[in-house]
VEXVODREN-755994 format. One record per residue: x, y, z of N, C-alpha, C in turn; residue in one letter; residue number from 1. Coordinates in Angstrom, 2 decimals. Atoms other than C-alpha are relative to their C-alpha. Last residue first. Example, Ala and Ser with C-alpha at 12.3 -4.5 7.8 and 13.67 -1.06 7.14 Angstrom:
// residues 2
      n.c1      n.c2      n.c3     ca.c1     ca.c2     ca.c3      c.c1      c.c2      c.c3   code   pos
     -0.82     -1.19     -0.06     13.67     -1.06      7.14     -0.77      1.09      0.73      S     2
      0.89     -1.19      0.00     12.30     -4.50      7.80      0.90      1.20      0.00      A     1
This chain:
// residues 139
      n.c1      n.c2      n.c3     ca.c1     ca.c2     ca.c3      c.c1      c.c2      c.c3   code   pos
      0.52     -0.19     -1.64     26.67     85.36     30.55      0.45     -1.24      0.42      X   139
      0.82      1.24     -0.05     28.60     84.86     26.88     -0.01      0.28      1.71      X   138
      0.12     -0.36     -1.54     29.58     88.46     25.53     -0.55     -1.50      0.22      X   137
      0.41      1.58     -0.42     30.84     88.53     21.95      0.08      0.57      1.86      X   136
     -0.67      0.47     -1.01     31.61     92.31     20.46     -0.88     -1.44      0.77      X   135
      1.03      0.12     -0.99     30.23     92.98     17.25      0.34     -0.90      1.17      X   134
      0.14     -1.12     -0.24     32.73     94.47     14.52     -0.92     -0.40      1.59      X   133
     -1.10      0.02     -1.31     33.90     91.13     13.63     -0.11      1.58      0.93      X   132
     -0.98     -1.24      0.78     30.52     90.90     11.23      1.60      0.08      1.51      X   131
      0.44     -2.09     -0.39     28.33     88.15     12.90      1.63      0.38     -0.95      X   130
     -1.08     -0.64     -0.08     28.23     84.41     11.29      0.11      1.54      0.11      X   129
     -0.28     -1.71     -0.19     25.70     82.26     11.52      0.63      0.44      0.67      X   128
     -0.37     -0.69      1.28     25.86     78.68     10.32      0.54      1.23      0.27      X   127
     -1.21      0.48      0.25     26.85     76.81     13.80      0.53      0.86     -1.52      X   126
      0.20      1.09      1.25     23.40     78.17     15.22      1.59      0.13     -0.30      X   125
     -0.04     -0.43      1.27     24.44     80.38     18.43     -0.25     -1.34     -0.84      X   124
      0.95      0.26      0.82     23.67     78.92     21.49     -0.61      0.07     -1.58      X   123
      0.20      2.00     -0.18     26.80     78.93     23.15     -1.20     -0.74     -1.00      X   122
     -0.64      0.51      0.97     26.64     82.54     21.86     -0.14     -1.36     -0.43      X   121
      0.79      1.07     -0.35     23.96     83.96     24.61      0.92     -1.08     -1.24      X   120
     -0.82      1.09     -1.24     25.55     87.10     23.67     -0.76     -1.06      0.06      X   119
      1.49      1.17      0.09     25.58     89.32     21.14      0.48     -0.60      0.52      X   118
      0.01      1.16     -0.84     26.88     93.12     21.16     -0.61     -1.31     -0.77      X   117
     -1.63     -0.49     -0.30     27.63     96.41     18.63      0.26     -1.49      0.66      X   116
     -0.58      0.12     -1.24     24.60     95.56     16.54      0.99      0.34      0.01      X   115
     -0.53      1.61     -0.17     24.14     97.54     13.33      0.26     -0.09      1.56      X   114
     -1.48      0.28     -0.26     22.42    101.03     13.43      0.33     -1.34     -0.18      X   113
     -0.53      0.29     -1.95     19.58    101.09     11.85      1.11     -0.61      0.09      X   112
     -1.26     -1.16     -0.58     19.74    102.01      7.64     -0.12      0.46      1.38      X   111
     -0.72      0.91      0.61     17.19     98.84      6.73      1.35      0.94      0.13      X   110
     -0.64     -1.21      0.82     14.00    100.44      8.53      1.96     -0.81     -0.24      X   109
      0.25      0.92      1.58     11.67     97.43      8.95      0.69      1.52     -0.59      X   108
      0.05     -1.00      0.83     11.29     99.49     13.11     -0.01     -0.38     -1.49      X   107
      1.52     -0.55      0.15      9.95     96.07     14.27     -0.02      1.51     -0.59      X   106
      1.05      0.33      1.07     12.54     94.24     12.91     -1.14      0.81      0.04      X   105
      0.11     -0.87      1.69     14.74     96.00     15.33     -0.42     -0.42     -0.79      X   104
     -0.52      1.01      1.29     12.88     94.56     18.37      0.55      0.83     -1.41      X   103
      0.93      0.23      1.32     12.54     97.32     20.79      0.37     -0.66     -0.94      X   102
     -0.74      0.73      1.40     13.99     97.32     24.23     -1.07     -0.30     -1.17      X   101
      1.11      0.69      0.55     12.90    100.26     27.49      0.52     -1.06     -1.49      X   100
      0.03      0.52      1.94     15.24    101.57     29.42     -1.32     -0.99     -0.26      X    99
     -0.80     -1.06      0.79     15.31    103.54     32.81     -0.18     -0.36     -1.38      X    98
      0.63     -1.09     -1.04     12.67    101.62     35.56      0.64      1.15     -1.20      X    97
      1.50     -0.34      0.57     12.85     98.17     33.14     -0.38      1.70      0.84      X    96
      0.05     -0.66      0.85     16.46     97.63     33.62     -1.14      0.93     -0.41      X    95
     -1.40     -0.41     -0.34     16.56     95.41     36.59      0.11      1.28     -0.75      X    94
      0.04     -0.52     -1.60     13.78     93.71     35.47      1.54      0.28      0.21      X    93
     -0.37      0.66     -0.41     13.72     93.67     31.60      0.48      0.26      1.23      X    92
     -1.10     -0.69     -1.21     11.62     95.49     29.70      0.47     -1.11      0.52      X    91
     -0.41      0.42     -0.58     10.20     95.06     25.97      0.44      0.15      0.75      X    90
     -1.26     -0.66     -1.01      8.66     96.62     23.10     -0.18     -1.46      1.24      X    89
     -0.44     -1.49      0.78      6.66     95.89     19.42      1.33      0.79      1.40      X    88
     -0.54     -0.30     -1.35      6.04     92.04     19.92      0.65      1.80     -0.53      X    87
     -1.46     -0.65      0.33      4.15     91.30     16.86      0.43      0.54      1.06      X    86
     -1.10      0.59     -0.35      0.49     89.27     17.65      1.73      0.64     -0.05      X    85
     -0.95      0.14      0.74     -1.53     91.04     15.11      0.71     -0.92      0.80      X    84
      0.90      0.63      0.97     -4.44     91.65     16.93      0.83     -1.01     -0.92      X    83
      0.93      1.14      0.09     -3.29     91.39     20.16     -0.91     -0.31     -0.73      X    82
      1.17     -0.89      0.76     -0.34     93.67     19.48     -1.02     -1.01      0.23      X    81
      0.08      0.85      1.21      2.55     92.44     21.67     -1.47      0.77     -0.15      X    80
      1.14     -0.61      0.82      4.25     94.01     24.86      0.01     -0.52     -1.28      X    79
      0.55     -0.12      2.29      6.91     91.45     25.97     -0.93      1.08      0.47      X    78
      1.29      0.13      0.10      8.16     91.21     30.21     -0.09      0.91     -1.97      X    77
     -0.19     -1.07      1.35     11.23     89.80     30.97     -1.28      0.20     -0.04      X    76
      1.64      0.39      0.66     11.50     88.53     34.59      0.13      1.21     -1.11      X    75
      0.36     -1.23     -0.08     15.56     88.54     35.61     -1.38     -0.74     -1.11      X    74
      0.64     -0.20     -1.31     16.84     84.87     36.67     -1.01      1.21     -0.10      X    73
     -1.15     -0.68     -0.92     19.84     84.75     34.11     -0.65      0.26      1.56      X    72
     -0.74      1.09     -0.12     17.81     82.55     31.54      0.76      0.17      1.31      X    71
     -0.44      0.38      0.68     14.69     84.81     31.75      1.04     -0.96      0.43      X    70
     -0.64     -0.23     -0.27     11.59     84.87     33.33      1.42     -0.38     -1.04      X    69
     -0.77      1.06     -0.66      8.77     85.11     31.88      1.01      0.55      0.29      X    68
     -1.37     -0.66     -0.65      6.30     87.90     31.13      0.31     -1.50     -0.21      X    67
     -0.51      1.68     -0.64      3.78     88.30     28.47      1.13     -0.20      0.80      X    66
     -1.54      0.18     -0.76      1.94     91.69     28.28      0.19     -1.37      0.24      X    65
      0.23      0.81     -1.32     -1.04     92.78     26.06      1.46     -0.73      0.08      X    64
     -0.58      1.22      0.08     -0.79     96.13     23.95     -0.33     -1.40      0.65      X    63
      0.68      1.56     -0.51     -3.35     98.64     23.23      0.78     -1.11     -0.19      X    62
      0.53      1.12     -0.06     -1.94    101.56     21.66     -0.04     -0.67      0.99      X    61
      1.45      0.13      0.70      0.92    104.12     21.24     -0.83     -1.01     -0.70      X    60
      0.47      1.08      0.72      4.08    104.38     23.12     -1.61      0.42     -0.40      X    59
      1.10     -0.08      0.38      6.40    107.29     22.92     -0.82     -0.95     -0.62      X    58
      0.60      1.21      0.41     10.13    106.20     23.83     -1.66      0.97      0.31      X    57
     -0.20     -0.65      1.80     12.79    109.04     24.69     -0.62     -1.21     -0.97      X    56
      0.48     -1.38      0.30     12.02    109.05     28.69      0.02      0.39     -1.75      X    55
      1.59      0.48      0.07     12.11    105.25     28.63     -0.38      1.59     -0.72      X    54
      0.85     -0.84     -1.29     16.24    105.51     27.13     -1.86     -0.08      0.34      X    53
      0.12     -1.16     -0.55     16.63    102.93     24.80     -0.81      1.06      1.13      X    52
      0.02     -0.72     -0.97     17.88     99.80     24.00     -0.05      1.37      0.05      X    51
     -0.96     -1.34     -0.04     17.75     98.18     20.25     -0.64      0.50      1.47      X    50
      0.93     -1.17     -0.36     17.14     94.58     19.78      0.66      1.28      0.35      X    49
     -1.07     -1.12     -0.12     18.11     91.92     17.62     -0.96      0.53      0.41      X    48
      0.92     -1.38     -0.53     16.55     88.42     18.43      1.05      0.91     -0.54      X    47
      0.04     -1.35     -1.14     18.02     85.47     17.14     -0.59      0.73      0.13      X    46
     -0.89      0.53     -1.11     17.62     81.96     15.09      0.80      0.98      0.65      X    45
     -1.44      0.34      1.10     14.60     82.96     13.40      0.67     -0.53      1.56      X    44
     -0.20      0.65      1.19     11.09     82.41     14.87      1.10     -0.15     -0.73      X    43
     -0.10     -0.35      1.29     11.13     85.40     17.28     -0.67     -0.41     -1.55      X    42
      1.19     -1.23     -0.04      9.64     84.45     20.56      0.28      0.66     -1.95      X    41
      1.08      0.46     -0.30     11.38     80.95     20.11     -1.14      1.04     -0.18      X    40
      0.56      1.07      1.60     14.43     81.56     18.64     -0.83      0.12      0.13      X    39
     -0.27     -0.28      1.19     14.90     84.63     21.78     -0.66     -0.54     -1.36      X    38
      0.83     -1.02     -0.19     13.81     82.50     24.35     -0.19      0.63     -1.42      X    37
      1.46      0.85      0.30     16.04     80.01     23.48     -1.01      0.43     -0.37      X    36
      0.52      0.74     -0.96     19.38     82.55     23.76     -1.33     -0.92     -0.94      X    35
      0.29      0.68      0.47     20.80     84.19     20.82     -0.82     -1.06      1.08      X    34
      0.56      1.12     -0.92     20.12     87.17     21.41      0.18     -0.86     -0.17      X    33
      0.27      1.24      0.17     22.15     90.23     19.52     -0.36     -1.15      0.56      X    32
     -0.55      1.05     -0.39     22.27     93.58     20.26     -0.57     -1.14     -0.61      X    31
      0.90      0.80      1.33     21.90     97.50     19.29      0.53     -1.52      0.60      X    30
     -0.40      1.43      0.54     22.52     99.58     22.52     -0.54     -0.91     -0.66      X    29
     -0.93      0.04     -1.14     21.68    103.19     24.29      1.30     -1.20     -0.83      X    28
      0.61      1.34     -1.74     19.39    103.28     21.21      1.51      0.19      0.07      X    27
     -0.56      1.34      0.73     20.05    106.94     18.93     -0.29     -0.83      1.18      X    26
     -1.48      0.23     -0.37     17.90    109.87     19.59      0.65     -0.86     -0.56      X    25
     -0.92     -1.09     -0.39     14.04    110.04     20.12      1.08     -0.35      0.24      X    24
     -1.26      0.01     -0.85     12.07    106.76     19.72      0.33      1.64     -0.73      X    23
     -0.54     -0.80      1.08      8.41    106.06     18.30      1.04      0.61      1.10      X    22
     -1.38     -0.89     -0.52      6.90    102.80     19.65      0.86      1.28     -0.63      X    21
     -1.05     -0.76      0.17      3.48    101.57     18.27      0.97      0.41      0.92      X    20
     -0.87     -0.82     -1.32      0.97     99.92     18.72      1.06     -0.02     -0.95      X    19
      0.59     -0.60     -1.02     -1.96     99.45     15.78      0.35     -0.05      0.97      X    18
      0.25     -1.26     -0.29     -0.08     98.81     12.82     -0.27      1.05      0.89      X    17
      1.31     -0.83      0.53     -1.38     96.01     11.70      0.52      1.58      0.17      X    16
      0.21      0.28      1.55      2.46     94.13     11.50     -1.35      0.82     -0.46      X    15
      0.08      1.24     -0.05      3.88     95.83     15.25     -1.16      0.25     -2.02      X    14
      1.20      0.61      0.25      5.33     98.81     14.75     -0.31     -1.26      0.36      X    13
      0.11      1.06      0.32      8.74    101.18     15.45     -1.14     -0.49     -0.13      X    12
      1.19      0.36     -0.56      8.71    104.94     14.54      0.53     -2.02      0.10      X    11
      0.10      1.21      1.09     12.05    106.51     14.26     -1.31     -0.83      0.64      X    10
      1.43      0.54     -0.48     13.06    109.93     15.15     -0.22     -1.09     -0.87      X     9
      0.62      1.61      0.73     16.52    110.66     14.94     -0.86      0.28      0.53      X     8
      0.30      0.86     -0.89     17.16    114.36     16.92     -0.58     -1.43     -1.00      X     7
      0.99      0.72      0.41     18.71    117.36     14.81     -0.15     -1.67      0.62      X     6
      0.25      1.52     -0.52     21.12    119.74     15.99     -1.56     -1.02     -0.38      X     5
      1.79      0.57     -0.41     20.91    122.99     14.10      0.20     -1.39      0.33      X     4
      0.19      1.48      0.35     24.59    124.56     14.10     -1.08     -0.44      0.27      X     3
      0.84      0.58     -0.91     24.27    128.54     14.51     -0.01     -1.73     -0.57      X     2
      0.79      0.98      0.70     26.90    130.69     12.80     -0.49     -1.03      1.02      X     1
């Protein structure tokens, strides 16, 4: 008897529609931001994003790129829809040659994995409260 392995596929978006990310597999790593950056590019009071391999990422569209640097020294660089504005992927130097990071809002699929990480804590809002399942990391 032959077991059929079967590969997640999951499209992520920005809000028109028009880029796209569509992943192969499960992400490397689901996480939590709470850094500045983060509030700021978001609007809430974190980021979650999911890490994955580049080779198992299929982008599609016309993005435009915002870099800064981040808190730790490493230059982040956004893709965003420039009609829409919606940040759909993400690299981060150091990282950026093997993985690629995709906002999980931007997949709006409600059975993705849960974070495992979140760090930037210090910064955490005082309300919110992670599940004990999600390991604390403060850089």
């Amino acid at each position: 008897m032959t077991e059929s392995l079967t590969m997640t596929t999951r499209t992520a978006s920005c809000s028109c529609g028009r880029l796209t990310a569509t992943t192969e597999g499960e992400p490397l790593r689901v996480s939590i931001c709470h850094c500045h950056a983060c509030q700021r590019r978001t609007g809430s009071v974190f980021g979650a994003q999911a890490r994955f391999r580049r080779d198992a990422v299929t982008l599609a569209g016309e993005g435009k790129t915002w870099s800064h640097h981040g808190d730790e020294g490493a230059e982040v660089r956004f893709t965003f829809c420039p009609t829409c504005g919606a940040t759909v992927w993400y690299t981060v130097e150091g990282y950026d040659v093997d993985t690629l990071a995709i906002p999980v809002g931007a997949f709006a699929d409600a059975a993705f994995p849960a974070p495992t990480v979140s760090v930037y804590e210090e910064r955490m809002h005082p309300w919110v409260h992670l599940p004990d399942t999600v390991n604390t990391h403060i850089p």
